[in-house]
ZAMARGU-4260 file (C-alpha; in steps of 0.2 Angstrom, whole numbers, plus 5000, padded with zeros to 4 digits):
<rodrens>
0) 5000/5000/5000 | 5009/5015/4994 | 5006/5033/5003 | 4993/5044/4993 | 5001/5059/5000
5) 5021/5056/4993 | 5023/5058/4975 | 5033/5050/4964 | 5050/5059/4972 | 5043/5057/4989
10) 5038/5073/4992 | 5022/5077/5002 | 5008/5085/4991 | 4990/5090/4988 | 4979/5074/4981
15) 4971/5078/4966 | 4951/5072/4968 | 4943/5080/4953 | 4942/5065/4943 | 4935/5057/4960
20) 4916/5053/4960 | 4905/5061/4973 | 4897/5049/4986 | 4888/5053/5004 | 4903/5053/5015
25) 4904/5053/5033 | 4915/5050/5048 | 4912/5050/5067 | 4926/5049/5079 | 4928/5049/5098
30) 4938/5054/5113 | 4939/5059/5130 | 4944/5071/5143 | 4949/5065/5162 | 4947/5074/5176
35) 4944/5076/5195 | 4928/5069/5201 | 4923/5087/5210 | 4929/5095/5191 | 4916/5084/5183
40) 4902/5088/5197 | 4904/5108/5195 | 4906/5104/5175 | 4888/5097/5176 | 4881/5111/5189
45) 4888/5123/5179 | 4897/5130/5193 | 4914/5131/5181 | 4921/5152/5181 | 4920/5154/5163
50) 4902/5151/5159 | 4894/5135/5149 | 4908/5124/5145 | 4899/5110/5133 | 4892/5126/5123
55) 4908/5134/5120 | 4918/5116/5117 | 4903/5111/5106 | 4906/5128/5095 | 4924/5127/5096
60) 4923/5106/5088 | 4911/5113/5075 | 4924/5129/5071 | 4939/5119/5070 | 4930/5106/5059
65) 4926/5115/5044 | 4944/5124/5046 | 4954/5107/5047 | 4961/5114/5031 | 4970/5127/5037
70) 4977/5115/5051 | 4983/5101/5043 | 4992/5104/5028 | 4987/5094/5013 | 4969/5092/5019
75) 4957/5100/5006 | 4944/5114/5010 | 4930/5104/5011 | 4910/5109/5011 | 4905/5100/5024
80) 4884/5098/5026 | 4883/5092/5043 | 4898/5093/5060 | 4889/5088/5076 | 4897/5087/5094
85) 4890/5076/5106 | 4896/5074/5124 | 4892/5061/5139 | 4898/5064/5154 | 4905/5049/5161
90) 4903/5049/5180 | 4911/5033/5184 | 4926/5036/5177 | 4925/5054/5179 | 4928/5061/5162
95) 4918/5069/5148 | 4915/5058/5131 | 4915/5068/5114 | 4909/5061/5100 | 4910/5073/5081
100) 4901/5067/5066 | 4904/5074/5051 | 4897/5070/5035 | 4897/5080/5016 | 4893/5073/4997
105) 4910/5076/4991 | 4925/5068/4983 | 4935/5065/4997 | 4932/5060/5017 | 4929/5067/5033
110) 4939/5056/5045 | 4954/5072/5048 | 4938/5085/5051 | 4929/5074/5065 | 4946/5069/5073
115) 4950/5084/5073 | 4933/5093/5080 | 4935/5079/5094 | 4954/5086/5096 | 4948/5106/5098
120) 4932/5100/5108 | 4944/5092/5122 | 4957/5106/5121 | 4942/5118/5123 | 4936/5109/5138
125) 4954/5111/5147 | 4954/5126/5143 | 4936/5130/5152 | 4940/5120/5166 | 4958/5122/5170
130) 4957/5135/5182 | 4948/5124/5196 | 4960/5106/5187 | 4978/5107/5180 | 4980/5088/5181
135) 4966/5086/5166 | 4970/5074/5154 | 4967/5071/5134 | 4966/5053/5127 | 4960/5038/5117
140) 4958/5049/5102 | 4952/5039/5086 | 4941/5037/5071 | 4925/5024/5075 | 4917/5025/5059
145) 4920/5030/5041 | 4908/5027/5027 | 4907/5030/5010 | 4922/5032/4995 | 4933/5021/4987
150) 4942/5011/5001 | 4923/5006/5006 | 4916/5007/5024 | 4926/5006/5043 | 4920/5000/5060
155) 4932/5003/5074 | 4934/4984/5081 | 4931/4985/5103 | 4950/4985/5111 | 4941/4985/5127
160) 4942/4967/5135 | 4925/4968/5146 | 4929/4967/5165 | 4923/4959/5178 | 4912/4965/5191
165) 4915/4967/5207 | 4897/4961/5214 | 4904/4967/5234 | 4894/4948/5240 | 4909/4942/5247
170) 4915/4939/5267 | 4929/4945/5277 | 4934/4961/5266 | 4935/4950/5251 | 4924/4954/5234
175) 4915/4942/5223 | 4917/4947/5206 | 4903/4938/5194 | 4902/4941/5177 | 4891/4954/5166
180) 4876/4942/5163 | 4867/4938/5178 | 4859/4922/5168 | 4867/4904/5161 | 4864/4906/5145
185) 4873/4917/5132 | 4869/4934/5134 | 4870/4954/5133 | 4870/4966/5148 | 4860/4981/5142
190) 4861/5000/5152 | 4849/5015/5149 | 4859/5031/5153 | 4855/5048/5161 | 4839/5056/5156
195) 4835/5041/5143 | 4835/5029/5162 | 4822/5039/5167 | 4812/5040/5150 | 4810/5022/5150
200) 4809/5020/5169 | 4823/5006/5168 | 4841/5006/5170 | 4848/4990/5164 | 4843/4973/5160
205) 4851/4955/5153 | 4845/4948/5137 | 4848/4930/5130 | 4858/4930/5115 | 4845/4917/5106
210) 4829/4933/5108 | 4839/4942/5094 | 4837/4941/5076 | 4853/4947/5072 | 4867/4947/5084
215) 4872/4965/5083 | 4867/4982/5091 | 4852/4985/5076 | 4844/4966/5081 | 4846/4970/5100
220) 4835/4985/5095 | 4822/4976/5086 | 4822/4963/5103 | 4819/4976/5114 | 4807/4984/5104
225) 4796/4967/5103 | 4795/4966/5122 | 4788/4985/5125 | 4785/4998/5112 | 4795/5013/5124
230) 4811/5005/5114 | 4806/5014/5100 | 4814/5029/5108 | 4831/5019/5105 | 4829/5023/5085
235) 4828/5040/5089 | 4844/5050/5078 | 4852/5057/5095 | 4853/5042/5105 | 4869/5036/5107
240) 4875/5019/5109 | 4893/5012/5115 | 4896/4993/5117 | 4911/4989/5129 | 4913/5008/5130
245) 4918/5009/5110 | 4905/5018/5104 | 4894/5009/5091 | 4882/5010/5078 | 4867/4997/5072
250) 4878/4985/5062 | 4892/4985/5075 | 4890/4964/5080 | 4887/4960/5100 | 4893/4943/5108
255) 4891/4935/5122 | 4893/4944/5140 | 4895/4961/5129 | 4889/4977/5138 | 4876/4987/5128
260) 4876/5004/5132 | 4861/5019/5127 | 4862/5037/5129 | 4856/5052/5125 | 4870/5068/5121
265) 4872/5082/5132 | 4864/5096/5123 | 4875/5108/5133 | 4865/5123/5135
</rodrens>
């Protein structure tokens, strides 16, 4: 696989697309900003010095989306038709989720304009935030989805190997630790996040593997949906879904004691 960017002298330049058919592009990537628990708390209150934090990161990913031209050399200038930034605040592990989808008919991608409106978003949130946290840190940057083009579509693959958990049953200072699904056969741990919880008035539940017509996040949907029709809400465009905390999307496939999670964004203002 030779480098599109070298020519035939190895020098870097500008790829010529115009004889490149235009398709439906569209690329979402992901991130993630830690910080300290009582950061995340006045985050979520509001409390932060410099006003609305997610509204001002969520302009900032959208800004530096449609001017990754004019930061990454050889990208083109491109007319994108859509740049969403979605955030989730992750109280557990006490840091804030940004997710930027970005999408155009064109003839060339989107991956460098939502990685880099998930880059600007998190530097954005430091910068918001650093007053009250200077140990703040940025990571797990990375493209989740790419489709459209030549090179066909991309599905980030899960890297996270699913944990145990600790169940806090066990005697004399030790922990139990069971496993994800709380039944014998093969099965998916399903959770029902912040304001979506209490929607559907349920925060999680098991599912045998067998009650799904297809074994990905798309036939967990239809399985849910069957057994009560408040699932519908699932479909809705700004739910968000994440299995084994790698976000995912209906064709992303589910195995046994996989964890399913469903969110809703954080409008931010």
């Amino acid at each position: 696989m030779s480098l599109t960017h070298l020519n035939q002298r190895g020098e870097a330049h500008m790829v010529d697309v115009a004889d490149k058919a235009e398709s439906r592009r569209e690329a979402i990537a992901s991130g993630h900003i830690q910080m300290k628990p009582e950061t995340l708390t006045l985050l979520s209150e509001g409390g932060l010095p410099k006003g609305d934090v997610l509204a001002t990161a969520r302009i900032a990913g959208i800004q530096a989306a449609k001017r990754t031209h004019e930061l990454i050399p050889l990208c083109h200038a491109l007319p994108l038709s859509k740049v969403a930034i979605d955030f989730c605040l992750d109280e557990e592990n006490h840091r804030v989720e940004v997710i930027a989808t970005c999408r155009l008919n064109g003839r060339t991608g989107v991956e460098m304009e939502a990685l880099t409106a998930v880059s600007v978003a998190c530097l954005t949130l430091y910068d918001m935030c650093k007053a009250v946290d200077k140990e703040m840190e940025i990571g797990a940057i990375h493209l989740d989805v790419k489709r459209g083009g030549k090179s066909g579509d991309y599905q980030r693959q899960s890297s996270v190997t699913a944990a145990p958990i600790v169940t806090g049953e066990g005697t004399a200072g030790q922990v139990s630790v069971g496993t994800r699904c709380d039944i014998d056969s093969p099965c998916v741990r399903v959770k029902f996040l912040a304001e979506l919880r209490e929607r559907l008035g349920v925060s999680e539940l098991t599912l045998p593997l067998d009650t799904l017509p297809s074994t990905d996040v798309g036939g967990l949907k239809s399985a849910l949906l069957k057994r009560d029709a408040r699932f519908a809400r699932l479909s809705e465009e700004r739910v968000l879904c994440a299995v084994n905390q790698v976000m995912a999307l209906d064709p992303t496939p589910i195995t046994n004691d996989d964890e399913v999670a469903f969110f809703p964004p954080v409008t931010g203002g």
